[in-house]
Structure formats: C-alpha cells, structure tokens
C-alpha positions as semicolon CSV with decimal commas, in nm:
position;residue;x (nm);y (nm);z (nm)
1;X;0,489;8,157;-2,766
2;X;0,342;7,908;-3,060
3;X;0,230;7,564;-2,903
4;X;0,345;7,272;-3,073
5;X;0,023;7,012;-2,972
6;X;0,077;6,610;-3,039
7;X;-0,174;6,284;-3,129
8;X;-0,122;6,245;-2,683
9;X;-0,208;6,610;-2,579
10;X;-0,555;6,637;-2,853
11;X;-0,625;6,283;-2,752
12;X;-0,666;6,350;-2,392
13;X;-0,858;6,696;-2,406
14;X;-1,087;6,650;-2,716
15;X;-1,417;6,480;-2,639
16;X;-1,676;6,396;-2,895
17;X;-1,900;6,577;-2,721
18;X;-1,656;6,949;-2,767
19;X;-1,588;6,835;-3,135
20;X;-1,924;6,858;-3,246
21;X;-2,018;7,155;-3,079
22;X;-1,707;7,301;-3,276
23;X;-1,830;7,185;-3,626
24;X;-2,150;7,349;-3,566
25;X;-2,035;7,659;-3,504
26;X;-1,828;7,656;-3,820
27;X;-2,119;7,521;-4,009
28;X;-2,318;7,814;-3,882
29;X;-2,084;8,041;-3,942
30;X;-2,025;7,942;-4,284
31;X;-2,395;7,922;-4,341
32;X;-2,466;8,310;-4,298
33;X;-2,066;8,446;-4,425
34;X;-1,876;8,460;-4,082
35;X;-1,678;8,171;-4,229
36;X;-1,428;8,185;-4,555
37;X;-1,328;7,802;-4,691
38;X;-1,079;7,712;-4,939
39;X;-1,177;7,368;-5,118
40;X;-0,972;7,053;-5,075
41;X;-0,687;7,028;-5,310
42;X;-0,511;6,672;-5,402
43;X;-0,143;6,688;-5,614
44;X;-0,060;6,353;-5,680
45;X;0,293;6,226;-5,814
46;X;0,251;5,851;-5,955
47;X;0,534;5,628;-5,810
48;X;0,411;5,306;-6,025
49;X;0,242;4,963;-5,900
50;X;-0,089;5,203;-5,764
51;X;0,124;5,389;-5,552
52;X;0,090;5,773;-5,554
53;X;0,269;6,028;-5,317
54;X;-0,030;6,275;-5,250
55;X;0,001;6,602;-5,079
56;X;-0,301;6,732;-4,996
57;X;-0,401;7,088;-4,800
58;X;-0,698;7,316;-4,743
59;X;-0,749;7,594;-4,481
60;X;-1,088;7,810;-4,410
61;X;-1,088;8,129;-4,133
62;X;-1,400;8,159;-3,892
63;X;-1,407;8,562;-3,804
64;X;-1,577;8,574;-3,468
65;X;-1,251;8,305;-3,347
66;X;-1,036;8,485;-3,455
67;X;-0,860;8,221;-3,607
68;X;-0,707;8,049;-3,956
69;X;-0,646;7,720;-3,984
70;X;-0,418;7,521;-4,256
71;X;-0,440;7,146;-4,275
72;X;-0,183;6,946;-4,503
73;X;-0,062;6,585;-4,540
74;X;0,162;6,425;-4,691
75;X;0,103;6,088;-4,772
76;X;0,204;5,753;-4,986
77;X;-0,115;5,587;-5,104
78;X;-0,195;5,275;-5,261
79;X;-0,481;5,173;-5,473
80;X;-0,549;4,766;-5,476
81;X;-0,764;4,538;-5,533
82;X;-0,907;4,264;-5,217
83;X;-1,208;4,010;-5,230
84;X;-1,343;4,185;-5,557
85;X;-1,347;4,534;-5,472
86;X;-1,140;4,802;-5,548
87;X;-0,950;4,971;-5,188
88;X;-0,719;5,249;-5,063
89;X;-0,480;5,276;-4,831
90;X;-0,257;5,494;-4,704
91;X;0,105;5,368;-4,608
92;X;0,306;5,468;-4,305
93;X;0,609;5,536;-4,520
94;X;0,794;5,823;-4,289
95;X;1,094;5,730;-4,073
96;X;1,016;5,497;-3,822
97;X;0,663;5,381;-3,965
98;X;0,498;5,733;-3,955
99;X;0,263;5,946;-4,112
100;X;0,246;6,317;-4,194
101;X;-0,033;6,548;-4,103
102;X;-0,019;6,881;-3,926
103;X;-0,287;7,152;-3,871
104;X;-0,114;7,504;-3,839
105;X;-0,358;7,763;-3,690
106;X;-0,283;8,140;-3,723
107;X;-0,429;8,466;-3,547
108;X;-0,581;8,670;-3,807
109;X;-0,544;9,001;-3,574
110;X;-0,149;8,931;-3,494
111;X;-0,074;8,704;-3,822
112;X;0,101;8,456;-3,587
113;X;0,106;8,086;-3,549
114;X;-0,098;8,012;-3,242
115;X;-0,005;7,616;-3,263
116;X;0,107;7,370;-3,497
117;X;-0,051;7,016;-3,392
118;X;-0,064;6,678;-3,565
119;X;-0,384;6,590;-3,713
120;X;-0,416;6,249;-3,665
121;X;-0,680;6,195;-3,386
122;X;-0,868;6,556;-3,416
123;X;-0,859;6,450;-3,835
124;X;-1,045;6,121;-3,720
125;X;-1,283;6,279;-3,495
126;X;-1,355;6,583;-3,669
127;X;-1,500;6,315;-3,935
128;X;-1,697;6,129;-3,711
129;X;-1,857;6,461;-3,543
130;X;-1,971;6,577;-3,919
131;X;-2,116;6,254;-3,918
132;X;-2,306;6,245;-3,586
133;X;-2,397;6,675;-3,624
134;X;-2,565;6,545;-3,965
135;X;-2,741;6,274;-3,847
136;X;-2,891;6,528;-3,538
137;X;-3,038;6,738;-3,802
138;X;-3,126;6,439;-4,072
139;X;-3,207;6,139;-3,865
140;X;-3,582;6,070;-3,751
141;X;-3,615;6,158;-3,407
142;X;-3,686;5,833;-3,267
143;X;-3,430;5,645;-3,462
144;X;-3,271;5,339;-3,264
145;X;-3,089;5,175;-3,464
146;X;-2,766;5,159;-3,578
147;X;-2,613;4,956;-3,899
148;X;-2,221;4,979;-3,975
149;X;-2,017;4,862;-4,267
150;X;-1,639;4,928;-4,191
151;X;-1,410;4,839;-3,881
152;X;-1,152;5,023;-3,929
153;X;-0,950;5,355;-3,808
154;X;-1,272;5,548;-3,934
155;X;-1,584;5,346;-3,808
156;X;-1,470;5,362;-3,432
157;X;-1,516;5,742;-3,482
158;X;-1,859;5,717;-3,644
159;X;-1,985;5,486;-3,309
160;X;-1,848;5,716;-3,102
161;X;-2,058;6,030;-3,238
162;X;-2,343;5,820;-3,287
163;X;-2,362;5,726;-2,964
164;X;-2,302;6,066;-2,868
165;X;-2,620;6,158;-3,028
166;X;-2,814;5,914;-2,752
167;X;-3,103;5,736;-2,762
168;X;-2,950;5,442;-2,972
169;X;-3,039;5,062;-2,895
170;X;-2,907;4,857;-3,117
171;X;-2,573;4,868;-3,271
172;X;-2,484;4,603;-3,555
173;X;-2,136;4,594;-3,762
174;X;-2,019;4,375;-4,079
175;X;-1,658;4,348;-4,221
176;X;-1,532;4,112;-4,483
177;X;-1,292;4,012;-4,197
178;X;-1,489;3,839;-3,973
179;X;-1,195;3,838;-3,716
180;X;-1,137;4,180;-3,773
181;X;-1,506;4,263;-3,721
182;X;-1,539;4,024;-3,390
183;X;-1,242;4,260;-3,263
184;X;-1,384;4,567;-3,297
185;X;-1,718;4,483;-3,194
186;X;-1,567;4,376;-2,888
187;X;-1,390;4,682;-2,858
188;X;-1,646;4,929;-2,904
189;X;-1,943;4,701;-2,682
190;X;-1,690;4,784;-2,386
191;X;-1,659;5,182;-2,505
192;X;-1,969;5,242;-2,560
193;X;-2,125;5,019;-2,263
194;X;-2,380;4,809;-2,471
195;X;-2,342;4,543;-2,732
196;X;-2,236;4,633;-3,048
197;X;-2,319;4,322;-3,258
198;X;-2,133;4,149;-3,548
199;X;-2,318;4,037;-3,887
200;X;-2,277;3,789;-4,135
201;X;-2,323;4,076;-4,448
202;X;-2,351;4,444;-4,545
203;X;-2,726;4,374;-4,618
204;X;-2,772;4,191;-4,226
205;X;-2,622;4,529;-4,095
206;X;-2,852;4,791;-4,276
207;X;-3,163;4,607;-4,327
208;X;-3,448;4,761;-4,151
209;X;-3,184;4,971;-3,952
210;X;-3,247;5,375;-3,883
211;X;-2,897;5,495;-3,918
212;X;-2,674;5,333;-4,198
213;X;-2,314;5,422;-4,137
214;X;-2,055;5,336;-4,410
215;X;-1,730;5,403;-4,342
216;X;-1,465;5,225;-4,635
217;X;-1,161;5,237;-4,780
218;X;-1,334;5,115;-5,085
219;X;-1,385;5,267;-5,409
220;X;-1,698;5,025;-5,483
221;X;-2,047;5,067;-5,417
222;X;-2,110;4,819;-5,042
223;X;-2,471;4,879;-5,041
224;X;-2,717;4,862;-5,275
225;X;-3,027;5,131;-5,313
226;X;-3,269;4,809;-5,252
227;X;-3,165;4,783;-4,947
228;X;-3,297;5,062;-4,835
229;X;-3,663;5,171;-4,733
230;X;-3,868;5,506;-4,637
231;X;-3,744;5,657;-4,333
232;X;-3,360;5,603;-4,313
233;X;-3,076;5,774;-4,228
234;X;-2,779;5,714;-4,443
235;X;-2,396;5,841;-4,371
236;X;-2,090;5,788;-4,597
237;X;-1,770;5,890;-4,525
238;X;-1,672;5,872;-4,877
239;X;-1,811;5,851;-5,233
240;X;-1,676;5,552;-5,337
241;X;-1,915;5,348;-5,090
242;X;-2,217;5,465;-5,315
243;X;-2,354;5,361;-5,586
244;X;-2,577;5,584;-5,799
245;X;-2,903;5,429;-5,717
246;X;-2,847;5,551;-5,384
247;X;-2,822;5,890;-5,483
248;X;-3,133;5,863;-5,740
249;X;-3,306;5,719;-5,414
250;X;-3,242;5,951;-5,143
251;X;-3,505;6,263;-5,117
252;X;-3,250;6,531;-4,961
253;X;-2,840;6,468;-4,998
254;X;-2,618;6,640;-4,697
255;X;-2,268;6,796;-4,791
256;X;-2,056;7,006;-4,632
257;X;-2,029;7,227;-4,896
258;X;-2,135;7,198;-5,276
259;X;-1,782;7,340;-5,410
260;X;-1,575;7,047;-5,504
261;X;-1,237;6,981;-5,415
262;X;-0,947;7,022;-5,675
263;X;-0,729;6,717;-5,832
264;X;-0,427;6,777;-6,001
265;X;-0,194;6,451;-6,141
266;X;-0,013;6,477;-6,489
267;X;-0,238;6,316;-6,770
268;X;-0,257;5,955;-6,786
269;X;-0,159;5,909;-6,412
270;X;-0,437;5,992;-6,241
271;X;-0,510;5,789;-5,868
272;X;-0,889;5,566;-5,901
273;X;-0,969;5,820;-5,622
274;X;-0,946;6,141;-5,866
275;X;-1,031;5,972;-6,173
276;X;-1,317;5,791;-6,055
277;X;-1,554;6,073;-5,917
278;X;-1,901;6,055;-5,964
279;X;-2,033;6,302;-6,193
280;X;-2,387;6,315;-6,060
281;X;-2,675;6,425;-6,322
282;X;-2,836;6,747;-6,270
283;X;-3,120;6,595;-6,084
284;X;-2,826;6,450;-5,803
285;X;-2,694;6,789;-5,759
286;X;-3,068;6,971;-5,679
287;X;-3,098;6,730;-5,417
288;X;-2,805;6,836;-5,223
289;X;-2,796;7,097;-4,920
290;X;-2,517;7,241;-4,760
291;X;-2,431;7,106;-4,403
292;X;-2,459;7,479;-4,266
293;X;-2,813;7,562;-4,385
294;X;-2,919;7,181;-4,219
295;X;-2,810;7,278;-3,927
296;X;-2,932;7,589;-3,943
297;X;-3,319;7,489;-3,995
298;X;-3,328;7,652;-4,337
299;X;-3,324;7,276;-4,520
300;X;-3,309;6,959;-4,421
301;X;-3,552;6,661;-4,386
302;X;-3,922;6,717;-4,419
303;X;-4,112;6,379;-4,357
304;X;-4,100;6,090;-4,169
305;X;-4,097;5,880;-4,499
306;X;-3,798;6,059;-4,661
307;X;-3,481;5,863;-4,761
308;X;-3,148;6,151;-4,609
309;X;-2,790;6,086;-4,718
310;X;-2,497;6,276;-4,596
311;X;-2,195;6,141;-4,745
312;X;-1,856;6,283;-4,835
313;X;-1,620;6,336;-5,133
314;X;-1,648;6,155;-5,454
315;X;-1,978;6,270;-5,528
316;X;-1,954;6,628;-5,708
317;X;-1,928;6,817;-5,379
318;X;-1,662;6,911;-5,122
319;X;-1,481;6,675;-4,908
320;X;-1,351;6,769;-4,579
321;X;-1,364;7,179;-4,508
322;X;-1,084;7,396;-4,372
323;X;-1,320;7,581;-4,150
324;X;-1,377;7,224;-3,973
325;X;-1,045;7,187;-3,872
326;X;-1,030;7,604;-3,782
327;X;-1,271;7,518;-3,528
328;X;-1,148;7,201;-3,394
329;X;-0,802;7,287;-3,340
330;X;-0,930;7,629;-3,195
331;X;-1,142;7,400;-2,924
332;X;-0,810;7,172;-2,862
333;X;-0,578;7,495;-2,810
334;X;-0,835;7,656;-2,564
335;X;-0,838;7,306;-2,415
336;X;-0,485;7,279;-2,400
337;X;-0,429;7,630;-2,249
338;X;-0,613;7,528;-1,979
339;X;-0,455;7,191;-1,894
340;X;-0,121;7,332;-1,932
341;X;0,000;7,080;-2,227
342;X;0,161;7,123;-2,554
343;X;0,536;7,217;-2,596
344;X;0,652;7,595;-2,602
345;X;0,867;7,738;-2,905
346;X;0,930;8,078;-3,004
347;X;0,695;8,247;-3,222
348;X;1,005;8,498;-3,307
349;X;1,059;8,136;-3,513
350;X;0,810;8,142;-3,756
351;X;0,770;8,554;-3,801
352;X;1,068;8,753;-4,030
353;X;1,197;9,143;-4,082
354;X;1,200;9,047;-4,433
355;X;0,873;9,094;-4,657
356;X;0,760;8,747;-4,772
C-alpha cells in the first residue's frame, strides 16, 4: 500500500529535533557520493500585474535509505512593492483558498511510491533545520544571542531550530509591522519558554547579536554589511535579503550546494525573483563551501574573529536540495508507520503493465 500523509499527520510526528538529524545525514551523504541531487528548477508563465504561475520541482535519491524523493509546487506568485522595498508572495489561489505542494517518495529497489504527502509543514521545517544544522557547524560555540528580521510563516521555523541548538539567551525580533511583530513575539516567548523580544529596527535586532537570522519575503537588501562585526553568525533564507557588501564581508559563505538552480520564463517576462539573481564576482564564489563538507569537518569556520554566512538562493548557488526533502519525508513515513497515520491507497494505482 502507498500512504497518502497530510499538513495534520507530518505536523504531529516531525520534531525539530528528527528534522535536523535527517538533513545531516543527507548532507553527509551527499558530501562523500551516497547522495544524487537534481537542482531546483522554476517555469514561470507571466499572468500580468506581477503575477506569475510558477511550477517548480526538484528530487535527489540518498542510497543507504533506500529512497527517492520528488518535491513540486504549484503556485501563483506575486511580486509588489510595500514601505519601499520590493516583496513576494505567494497566493492561495486553489479551490477553497489552498495551496499546492506534494513530496512523492519512491523505493529505488521496488520503483514504487512509498507515500505521497503535502509539503507544507515538513517544506517549512526542513528550512529552518538547514538553518539551525548550519549554524551548529558555523556559529561560535558560546554564541547567546539571537537577532531576527522577519515574522512571518518562515521565521517561526528559524526560532524553533535555533532554539533547538540550546544554549541561547536572548532572543530579539523586528518587523515593519509592529503589530505583526508584537504577535509573534508573543507567540514564540510562550513556545519557546523565554522572552523573545520586539525591536524598534533591523539594526536594534542584529547589532552586537551572535546569530543574525533573516528570514524575508523581500527582494531588497534588510541589513547592511556595517552592521556587522568579527565573530557573527549570519543566516538568510533567501538572497534577496543580502546585499553584496555582506558577501564581500563574510570570511566563509555556507550553501547547500554550489550548483544553481534553473529558471526558465519566455524572454521579456521574467519574475524579479529569476531576473534579479546575484551574480557574485569570482572572489564571492571561492568563499563558498558546500553544507555537506561543513558538516562534515572538512571546511567550515576557522577563528573566533571570522564573519560565517549561510544563506540560500539568489546568490549563484543552489536553493533548496531534493535530497533534503528525501530524507525528511523518509523520517515522517518511518514516523508515521509507527503511529499508525496516513491514509491507505493501492499502490496497484500508481504502477502499469504498459512500458512508460
């Protein structure tokens, strides 16, 4: 039988705590060839007035699972313009306010679909995990503290696996909605059982901070390399949050992988979010190290004094990995096996006497 897995069934089985133990053993694996990852590819349709349908897919096998893993979405984006800086969001356009994501994860031995599950909550922890597995490996020891720009859908998860790292004292947040911001500090101050604290600016929150977290929707720098000193910790969830000071400024630059992901829009109607990539110089790209060999020991920060960034697409190397989700939705079916969840269907479904 294939399981069919929902938001509800990952939701209760998947800690933080599972999830990053899952990302690094595909970032192992991938580090010495037990893993094989296709790069993130974008097709975008334009629909006019910013709005772009985007389907979007990558997929990566980890051999000693025993497992292949396809992620997809389909989503309507928009690309605006609030309070001076360029944003994107995506829009709940399916029936009934929804949105489409689903990871499909195959048996490489049998060539069957083990489960199909929707992506939604292991898609925003997965990111927050990367997050937290690179700051274990990148972060100063002692670090403390804690500065966040972002409250939304994507900075809960990057608390979360922060905080799942330990040893973390101070917690401060900014938002250019103050409301907003008061919210989720609120929120999170009750999750995480200590105060998370709101600030009046970007600068408050990462000033003299260990651990910068940015997690945007925008496609303009919110930080500035000045703000910075020797010693810190940065994390971006996405290019656009960076400007190229930063990555002039930072000593060693964390990606998941150095292959970039593919964009493909007819000419003249590409999204800000393909068009707008950084092209880093050639001094940029030397800087960067592969997740896998970080957390590996083989590179990685190698002074107290040294400026770290691990940040995400937009900056001339991958964005999310197939093998990530491989390994997380392998950890949520073993979990789900176990608590007896998910929803039965045939495999005899999915497999045909006909040669595809």
């Amino acid at each position: 039988m294939t399981l069919i897995i929902d938001n509800d069934a990952v939701e209760r089985v998947l800690t933080m705590g599972a999830c990053i133990d899952a990302l690094d053993t595909a970032f192992r694996a991938y580090a010495t060839g037990g893993a094989v990852n296709r790069p993130r590819s974008h097709t975008y349709t334009d629909r006019g007035d910013g709005h772009h349908y985007l389907f979007k897919s990558m997929d990566g096998a980890i051999a000693d699972l025993g497992v292949h893993a396809l992620r997809l979405s389909s989503d309507l984006t928009h690309e605006f313009e609030s309070q001076g800086r360029r944003r994107r969001r995506k829009i709940p356009a399916a029936p009934g306010g929804r949105y489409v994501g689903l990871v499909l994860l195959f048996d490489i031995e049998t060539l069957v679909p083990l489960a199909i599950m929707q992506d939604g909550f292991l898609q925003r922890m997965r990111v927050g995990a990367t997050s937290a597995l690179a700051a274990r490996h990148l972060a100063r020891p002692e670090a403390r503290s804690v500065g966040m720009v972002g409250s939304g859908w994507q900075a809960g998860a990057q608390l979360l696996g922060l905080h799942e790292r330990g040893g973390i004292d101070e917690y401060r947040v900014y938002s250019p909605d103050p409301s907003r911001c008061r919210a989720f500090c609120d929120e999170f101050s009750e999750r995480l059982g200590q105060e998370v604290r709101p600030v009046a600016s970007a600068r408050a929150a990462v000033d003299g901070v260990d651990i910068v977290a940015l997690a945007t929707n925008s496609h303009d720098p919110v930080i500035e390399a000045g703000w910075l000193h020797p010693g810190q910790h940065i994390g971006s969830v996405q290019g656009g949050e960076l400007d190229e000071a930063t990555l002039e400024l930072a000593d060693v630059i964390g990606v998941r992988s150095k292959e970039e992901a593919t964009f493909h829009y007819v000419e003249g109607h590409a999204p800000v979010e393909a068009a707008g990539r950084k092209r880093p110089a050639g001094g940029i790209r030397e800087k960067m190290v592969e997740l896998g060999d970080i957390v590996a020991g083989t590179s990685g920060r190698s002074s107290a004094d040294q400026i770290t960034l691990f940040t995400g697409g937009g900056t001339g190397a991958s964005s999310g990995l197939g093998i990530q989700f491989t390994a997380v939705a392998y950890a949520v079916l073993e979990a789900v096996r176990d608590d007896g969840g998910g929803h039965e269907v045939p495999t005899e479904w999915f497999t045909q006497i006909y040669k595809p």
